[in-house]
Backbone atoms as SQL, in Angstrom:
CREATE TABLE atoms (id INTEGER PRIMARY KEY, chain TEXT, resi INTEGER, resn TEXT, atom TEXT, x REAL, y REAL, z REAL);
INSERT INTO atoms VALUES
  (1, 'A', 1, 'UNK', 'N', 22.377, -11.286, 8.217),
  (2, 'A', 1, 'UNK', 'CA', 22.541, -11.647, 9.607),
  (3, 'A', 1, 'UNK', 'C', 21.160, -11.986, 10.174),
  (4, 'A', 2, 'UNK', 'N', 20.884, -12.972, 11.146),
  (5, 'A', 2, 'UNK', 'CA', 20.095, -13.753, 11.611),
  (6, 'A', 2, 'UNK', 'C', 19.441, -12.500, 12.595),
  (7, 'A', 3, 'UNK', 'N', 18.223, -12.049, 13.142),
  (8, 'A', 3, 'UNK', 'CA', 17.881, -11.603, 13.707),
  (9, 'A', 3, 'UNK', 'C', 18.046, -11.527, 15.659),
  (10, 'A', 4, 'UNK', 'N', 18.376, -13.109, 15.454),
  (11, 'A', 4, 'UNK', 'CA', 18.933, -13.609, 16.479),
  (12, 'A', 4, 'UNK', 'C', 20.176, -13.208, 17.276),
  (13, 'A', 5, 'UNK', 'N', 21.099, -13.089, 15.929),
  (14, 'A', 5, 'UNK', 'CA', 22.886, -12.523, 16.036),
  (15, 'A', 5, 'UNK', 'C', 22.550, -10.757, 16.038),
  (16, 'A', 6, 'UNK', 'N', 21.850, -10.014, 15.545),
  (17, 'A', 6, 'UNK', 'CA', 21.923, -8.998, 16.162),
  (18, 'A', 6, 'UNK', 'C', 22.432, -8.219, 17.053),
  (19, 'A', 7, 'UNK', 'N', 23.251, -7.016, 16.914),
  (20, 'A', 7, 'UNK', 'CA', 23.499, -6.701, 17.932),
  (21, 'A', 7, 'UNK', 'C', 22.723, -5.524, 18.738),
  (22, 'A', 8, 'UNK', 'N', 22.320, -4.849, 18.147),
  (23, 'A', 8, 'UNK', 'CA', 21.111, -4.235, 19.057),
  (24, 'A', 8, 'UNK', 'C', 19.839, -4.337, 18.119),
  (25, 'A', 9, 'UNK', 'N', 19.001, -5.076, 18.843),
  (26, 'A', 9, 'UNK', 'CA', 17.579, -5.796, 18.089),
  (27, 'A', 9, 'UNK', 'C', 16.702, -4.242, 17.963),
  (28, 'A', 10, 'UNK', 'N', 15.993, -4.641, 17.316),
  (29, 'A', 10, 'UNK', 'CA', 14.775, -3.642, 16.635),
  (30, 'A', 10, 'UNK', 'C', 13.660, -4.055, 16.698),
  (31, 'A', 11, 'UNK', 'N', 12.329, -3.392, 17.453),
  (32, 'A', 11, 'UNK', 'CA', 11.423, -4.043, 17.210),
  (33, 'A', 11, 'UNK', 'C', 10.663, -4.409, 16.214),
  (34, 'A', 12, 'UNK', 'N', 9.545, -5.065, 16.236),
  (35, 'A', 12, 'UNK', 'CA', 9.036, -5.353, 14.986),
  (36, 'A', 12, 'UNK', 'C', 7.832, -4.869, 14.784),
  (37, 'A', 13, 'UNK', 'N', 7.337, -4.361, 15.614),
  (38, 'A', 13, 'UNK', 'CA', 6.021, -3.299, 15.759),
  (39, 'A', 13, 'UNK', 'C', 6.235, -1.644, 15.388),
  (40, 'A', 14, 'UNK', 'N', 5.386, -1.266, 14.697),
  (41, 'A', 14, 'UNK', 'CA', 5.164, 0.501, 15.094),
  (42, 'A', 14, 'UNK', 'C', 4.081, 0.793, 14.650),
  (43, 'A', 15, 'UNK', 'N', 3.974, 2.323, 14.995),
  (44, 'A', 15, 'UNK', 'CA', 2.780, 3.130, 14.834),
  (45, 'A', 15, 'UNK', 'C', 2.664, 3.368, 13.202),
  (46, 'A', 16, 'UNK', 'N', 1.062, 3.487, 13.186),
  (47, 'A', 16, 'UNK', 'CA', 1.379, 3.611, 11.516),
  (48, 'A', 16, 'UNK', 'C', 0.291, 4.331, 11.327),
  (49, 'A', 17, 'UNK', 'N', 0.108, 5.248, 10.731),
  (50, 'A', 17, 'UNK', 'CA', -0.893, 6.582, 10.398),
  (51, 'A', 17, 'UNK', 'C', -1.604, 5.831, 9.081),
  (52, 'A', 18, 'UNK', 'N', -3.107, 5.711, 9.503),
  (53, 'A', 18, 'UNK', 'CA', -3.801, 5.213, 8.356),
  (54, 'A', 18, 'UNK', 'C', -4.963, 5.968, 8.417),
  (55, 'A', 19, 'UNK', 'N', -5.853, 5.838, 6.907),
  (56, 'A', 19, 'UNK', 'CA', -6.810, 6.654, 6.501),
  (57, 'A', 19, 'UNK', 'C', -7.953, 5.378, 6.888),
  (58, 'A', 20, 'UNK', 'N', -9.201, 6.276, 6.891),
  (59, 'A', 20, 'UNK', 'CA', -10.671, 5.286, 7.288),
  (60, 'A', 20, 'UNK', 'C', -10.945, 5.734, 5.848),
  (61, 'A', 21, 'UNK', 'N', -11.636, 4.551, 4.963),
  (62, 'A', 21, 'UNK', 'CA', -11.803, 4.639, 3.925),
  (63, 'A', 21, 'UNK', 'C', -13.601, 5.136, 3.692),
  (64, 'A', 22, 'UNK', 'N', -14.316, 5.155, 4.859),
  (65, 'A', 22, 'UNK', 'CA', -15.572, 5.618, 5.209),
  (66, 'A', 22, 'UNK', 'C', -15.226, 7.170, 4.595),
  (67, 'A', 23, 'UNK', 'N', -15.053, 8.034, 6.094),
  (68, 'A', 23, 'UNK', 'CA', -14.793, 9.251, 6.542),
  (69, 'A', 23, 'UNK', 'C', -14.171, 10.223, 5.643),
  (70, 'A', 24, 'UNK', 'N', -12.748, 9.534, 5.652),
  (71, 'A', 24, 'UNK', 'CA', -11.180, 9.727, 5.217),
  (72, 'A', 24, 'UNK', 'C', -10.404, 10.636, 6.653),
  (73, 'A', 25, 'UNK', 'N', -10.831, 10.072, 7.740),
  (74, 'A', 25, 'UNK', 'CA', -10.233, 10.742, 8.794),
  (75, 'A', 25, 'UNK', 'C', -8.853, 9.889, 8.441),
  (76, 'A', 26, 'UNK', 'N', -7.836, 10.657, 9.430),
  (77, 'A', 26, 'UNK', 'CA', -6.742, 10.168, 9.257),
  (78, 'A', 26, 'UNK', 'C', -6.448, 9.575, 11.050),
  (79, 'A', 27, 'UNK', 'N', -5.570, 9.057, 11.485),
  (80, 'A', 27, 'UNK', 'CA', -5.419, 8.873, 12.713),
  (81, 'A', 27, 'UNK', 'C', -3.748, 7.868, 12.976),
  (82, 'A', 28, 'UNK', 'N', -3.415, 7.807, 14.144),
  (83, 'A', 28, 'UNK', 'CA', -2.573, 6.834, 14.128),
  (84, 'A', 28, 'UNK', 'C', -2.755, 5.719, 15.142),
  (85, 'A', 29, 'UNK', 'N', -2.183, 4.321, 14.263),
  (86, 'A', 29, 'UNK', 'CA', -2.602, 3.569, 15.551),
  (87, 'A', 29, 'UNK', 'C', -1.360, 2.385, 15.430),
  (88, 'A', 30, 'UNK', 'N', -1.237, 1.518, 16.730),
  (89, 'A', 30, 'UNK', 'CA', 0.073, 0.796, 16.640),
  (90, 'A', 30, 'UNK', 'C', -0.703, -0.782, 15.761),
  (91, 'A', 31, 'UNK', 'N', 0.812, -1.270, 15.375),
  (92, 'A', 31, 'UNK', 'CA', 0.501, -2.339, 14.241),
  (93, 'A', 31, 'UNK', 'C', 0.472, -3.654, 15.167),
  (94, 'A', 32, 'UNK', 'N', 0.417, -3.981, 15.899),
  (95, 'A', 32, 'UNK', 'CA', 0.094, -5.174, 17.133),
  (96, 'A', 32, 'UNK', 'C', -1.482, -5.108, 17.901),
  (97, 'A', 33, 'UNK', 'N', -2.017, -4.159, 17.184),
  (98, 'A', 33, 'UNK', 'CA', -3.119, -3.718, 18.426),
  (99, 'A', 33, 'UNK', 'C', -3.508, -5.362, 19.478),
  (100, 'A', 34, 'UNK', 'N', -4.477, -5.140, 20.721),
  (101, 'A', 34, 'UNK', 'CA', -4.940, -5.829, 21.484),
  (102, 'A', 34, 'UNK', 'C', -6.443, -6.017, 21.355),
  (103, 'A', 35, 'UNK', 'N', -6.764, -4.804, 20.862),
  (104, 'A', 35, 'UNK', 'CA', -8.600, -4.943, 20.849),
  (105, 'A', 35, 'UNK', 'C', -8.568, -4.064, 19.184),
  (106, 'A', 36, 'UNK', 'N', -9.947, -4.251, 18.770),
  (107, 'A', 36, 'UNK', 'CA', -10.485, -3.319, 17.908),
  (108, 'A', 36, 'UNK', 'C', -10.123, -2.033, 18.008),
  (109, 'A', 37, 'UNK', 'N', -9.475, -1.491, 16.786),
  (110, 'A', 37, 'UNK', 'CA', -9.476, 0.111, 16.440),
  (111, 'A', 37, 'UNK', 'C', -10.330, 0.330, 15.511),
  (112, 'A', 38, 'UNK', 'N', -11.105, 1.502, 16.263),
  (113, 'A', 38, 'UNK', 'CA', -12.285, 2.274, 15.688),
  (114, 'A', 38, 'UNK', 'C', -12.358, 3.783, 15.045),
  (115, 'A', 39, 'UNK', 'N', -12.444, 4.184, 13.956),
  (116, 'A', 39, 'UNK', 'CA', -12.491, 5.597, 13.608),
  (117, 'A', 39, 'UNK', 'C', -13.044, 6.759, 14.547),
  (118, 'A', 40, 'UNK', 'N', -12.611, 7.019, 14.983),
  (119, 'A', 40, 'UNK', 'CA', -12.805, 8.325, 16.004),
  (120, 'A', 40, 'UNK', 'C', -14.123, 9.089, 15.573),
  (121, 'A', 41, 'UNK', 'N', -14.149, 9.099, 14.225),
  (122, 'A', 41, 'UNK', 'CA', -15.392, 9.951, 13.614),
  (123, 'A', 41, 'UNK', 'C', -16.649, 9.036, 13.358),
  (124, 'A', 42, 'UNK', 'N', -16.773, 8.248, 12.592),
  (125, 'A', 42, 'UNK', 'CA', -17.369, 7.235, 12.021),
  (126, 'A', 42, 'UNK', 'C', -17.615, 6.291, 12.656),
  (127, 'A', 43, 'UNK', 'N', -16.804, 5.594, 13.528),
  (128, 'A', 43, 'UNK', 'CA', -17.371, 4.138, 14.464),
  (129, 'A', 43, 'UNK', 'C', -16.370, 2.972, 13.284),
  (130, 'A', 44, 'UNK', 'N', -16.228, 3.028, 12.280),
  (131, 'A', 44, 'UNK', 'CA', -15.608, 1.810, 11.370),
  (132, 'A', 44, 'UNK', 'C', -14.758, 1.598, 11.991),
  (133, 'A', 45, 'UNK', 'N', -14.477, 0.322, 11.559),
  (134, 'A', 45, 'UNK', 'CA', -13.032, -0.845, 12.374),
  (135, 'A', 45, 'UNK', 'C', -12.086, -0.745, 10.871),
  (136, 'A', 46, 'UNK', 'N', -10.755, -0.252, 11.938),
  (137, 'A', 46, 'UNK', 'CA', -9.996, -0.019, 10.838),
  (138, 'A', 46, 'UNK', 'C', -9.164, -1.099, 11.254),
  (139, 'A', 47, 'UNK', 'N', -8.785, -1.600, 12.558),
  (140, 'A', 47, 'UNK', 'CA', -7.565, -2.330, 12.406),
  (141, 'A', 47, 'UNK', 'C', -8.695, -3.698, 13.500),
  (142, 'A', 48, 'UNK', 'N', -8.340, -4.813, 12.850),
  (143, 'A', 48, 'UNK', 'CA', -8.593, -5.988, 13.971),
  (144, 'A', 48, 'UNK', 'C', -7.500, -6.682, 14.823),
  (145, 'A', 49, 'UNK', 'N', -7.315, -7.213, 15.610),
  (146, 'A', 49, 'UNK', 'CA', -6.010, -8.501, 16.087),
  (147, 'A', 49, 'UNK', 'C', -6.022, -9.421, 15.681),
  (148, 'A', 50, 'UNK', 'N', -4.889, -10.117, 15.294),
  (149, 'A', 50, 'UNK', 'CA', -5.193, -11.381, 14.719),
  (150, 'A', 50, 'UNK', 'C', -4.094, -12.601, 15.923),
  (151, 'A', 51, 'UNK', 'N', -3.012, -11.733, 17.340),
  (152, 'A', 51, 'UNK', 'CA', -2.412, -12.351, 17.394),
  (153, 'A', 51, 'UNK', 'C', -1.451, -12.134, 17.591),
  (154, 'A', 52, 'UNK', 'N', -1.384, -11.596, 16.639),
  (155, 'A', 52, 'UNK', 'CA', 0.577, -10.380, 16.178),
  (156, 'A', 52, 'UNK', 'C', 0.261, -9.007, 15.716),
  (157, 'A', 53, 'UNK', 'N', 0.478, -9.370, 14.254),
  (158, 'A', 53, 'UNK', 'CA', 0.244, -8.060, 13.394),
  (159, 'A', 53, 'UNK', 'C', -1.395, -7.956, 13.060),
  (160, 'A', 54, 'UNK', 'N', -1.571, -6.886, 13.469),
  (161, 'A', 54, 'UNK', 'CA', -2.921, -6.813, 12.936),
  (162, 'A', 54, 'UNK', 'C', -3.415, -6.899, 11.840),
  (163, 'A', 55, 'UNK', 'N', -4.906, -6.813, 11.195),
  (164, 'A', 55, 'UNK', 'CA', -5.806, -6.847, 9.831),
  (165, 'A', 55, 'UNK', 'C', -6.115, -5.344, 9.628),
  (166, 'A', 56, 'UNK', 'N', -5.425, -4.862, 8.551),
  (167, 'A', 56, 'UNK', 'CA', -5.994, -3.126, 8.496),
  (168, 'A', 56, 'UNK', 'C', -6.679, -3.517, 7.242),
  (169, 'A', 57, 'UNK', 'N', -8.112, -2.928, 7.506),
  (170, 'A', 57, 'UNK', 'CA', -9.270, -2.751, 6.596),
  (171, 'A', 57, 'UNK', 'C', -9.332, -1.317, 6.017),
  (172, 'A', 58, 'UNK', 'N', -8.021, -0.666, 5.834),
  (173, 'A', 58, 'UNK', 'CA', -8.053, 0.650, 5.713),
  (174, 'A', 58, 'UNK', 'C', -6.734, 1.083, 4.754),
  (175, 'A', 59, 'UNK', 'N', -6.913, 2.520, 4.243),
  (176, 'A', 59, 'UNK', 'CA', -5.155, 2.481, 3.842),
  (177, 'A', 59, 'UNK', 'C', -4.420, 3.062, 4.666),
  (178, 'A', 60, 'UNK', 'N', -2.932, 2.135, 4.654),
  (179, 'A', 60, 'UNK', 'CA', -2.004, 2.896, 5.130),
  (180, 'A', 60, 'UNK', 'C', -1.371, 4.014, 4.652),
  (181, 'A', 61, 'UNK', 'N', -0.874, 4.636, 4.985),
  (182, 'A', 61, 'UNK', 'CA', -0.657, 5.737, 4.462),
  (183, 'A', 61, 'UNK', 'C', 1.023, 6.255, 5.068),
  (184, 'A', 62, 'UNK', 'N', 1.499, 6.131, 6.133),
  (185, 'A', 62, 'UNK', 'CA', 2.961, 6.273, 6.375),
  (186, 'A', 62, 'UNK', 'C', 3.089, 5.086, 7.505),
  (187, 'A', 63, 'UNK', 'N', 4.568, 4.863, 7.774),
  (188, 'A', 63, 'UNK', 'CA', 4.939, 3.885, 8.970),
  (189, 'A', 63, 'UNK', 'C', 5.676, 5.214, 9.375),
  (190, 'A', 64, 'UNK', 'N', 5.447, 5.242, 10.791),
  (191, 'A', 64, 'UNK', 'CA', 6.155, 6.348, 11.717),
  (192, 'A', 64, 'UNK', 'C', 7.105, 5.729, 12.214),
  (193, 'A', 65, 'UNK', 'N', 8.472, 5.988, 12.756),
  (194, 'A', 65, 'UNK', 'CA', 9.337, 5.355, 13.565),
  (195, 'A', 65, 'UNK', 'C', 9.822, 4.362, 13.062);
């Protein structure tokens, strides 16, 4: 079925718990971001925007939700 015909749509974004491959902090952050996500500990850019879905320079590690 077409995404279109759907009957109750789903988004296409979520939060997704990834590791900084610096640190190894863990953190969560959403998969659309708007600006740069930065490691809380370290300063590294884990996720960029590209638009839509973001660029993770990091591993993922679970999709939440």
């Amino acid at each position: 079925m077409s995404r279109r015909k759907e009957l109750i749509p789903q988004p296409r974004s979520a939060f997704i718990r990834v590791k900084c491959p610096s640190c190894g902090d863990e953190q969560v952050v959403f998969s659309h971001p708007a600006t740069l996500v930065k490691c809380h500990i370290c300063g590294e850019v884990l996720v960029e925007p590209t638009g839509g879905k973001g660029k993770f320079n990091c591993e993922i590690m679970e999709v939440l939700g």
